[in-house]
Structure formats: structure tokens, C-alpha cells
ROLUMGU-64203 format. One record per residue: residue in three letters; x, z, y of N, C-alpha, C in turn. Coordinates in steps of 0.2 Angstrom, whole numbers, m for minus. Each point is the difference from the previous one (the first is absolute). Layout:
// ROLUMGU-64203
resn/n_u/n_w/n_v/ca_u/ca_w/ca_v/c_u/c_w/c_v
ala/X/Z/Y/X/Z/Y/X/Z/Y;
...
***
This chain:
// ROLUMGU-64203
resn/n_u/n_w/n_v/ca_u/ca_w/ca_v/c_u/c_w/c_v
unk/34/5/m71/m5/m4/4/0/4/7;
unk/m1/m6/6/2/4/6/m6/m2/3;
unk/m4/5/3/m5/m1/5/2/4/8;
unk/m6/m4/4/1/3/6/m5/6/1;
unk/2/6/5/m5/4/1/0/1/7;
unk/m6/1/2/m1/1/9/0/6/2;
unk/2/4/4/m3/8/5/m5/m4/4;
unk/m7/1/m5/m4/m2/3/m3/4/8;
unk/2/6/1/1/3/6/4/m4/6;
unk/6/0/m2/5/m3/5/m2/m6/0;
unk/m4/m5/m1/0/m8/1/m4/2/5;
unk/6/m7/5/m3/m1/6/m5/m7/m2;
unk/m1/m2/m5/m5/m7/m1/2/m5/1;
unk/6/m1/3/2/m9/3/2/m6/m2;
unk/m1/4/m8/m4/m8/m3/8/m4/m3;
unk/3/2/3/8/m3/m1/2/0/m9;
unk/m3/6/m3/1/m2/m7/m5/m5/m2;
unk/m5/2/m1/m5/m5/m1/2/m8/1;
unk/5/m1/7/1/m8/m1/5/m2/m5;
unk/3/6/1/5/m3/m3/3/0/m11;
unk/m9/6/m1/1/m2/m7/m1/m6/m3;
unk/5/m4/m5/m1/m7/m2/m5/2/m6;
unk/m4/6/m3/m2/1/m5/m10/2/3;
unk/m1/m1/8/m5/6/2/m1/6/m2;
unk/3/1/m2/0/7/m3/m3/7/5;
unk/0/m2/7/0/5/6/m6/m2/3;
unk/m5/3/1/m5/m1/6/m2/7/6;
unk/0/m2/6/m2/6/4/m7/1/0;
unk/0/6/m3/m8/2/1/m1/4/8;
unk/m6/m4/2/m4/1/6/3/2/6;
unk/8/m4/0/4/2/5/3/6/1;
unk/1/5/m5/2/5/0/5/3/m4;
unk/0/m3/m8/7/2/m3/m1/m9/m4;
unk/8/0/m2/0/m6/m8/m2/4/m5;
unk/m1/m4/m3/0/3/m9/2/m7/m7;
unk/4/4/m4/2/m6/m4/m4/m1/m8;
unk/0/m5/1/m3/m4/m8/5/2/m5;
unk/1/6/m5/5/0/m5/0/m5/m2;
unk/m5/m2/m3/m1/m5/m6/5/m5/3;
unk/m3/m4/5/6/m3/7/6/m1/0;
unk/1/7/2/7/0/3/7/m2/m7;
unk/6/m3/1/3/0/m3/8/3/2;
unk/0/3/6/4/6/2/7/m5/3;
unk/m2/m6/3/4/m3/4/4/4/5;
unk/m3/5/5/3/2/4/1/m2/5;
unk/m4/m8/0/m2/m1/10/m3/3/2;
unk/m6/5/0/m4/2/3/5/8/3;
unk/4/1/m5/3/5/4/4/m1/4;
unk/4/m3/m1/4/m4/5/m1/m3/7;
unk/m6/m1/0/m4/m4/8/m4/7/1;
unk/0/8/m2/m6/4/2/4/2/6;
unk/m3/m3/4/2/3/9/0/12/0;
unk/m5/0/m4/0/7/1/4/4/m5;
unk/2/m2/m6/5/4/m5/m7/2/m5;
unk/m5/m2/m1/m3/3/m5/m3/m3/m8;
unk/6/m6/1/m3/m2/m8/8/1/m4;
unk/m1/3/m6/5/2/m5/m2/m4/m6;
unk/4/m6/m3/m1/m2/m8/5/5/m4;
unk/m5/1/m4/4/6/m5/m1/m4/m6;
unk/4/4/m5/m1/m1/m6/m6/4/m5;
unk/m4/m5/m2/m7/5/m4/1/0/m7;
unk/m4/4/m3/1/1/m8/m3/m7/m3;
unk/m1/m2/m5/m4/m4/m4/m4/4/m4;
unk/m7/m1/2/m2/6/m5/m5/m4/m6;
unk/3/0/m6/m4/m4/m7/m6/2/m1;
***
């Protein structure tokens, strides 16, 4: 199972993930970092792909029972 993660530090906030998740899964809190919905995300890979600044990584998560 692959989810996204953010450096919530290094976001510049521009929202570009957020348009571009087909899942919502990404909202910018108070114009200063993104953050992602796990429950959401299903680890597509647009959001990394379109982050102008290099800080979202979809990794591979454990499944925990």
C-alpha cells in the first residue's frame, strides 16, 4: 500500500498537489504547509510529480492488522 508524505517544513503551499489529487486526499492548511488524508490517499503519484518544490515522496507503508 503506497501513500503520500509531505516535508511539511519545505512546502511552499501552492496548492498544486491539492488540484491535482483525483482522491482529495491533500488540503493546504492556512496557507502554509499541505497535509495528506491517509485514509484518502491511494498513492497515485500526481501530486509528486506536479510538486514544483520536491517535497512530497509516495512510499511504501506497512499494513498494520
Amino acid at each position: 500500500m503506497k501513500k503520500a508524505i509531505i516535508n511539511q517544513t519545505e512546502c511552499v503551499a501552492c496548492g498544486a498537489c491539492e488540484k491535482v489529487c483525483p482522491r482529495k486526499a491533500i488540503t493546504i492548511f492556512h496557507g502554509i504547509y499541505a497535509d495528506v488524508n491517509k485514509d484518502l490517499c491511494v498513492g497515485c503519484k500526481k501530486c509528486e510529480k506536479v510538486c514544483p518544490a520536491s517535497v512530497i515522496q509516495v512510499v511504501q507503508k506497512e499494513v498494520v492488522s
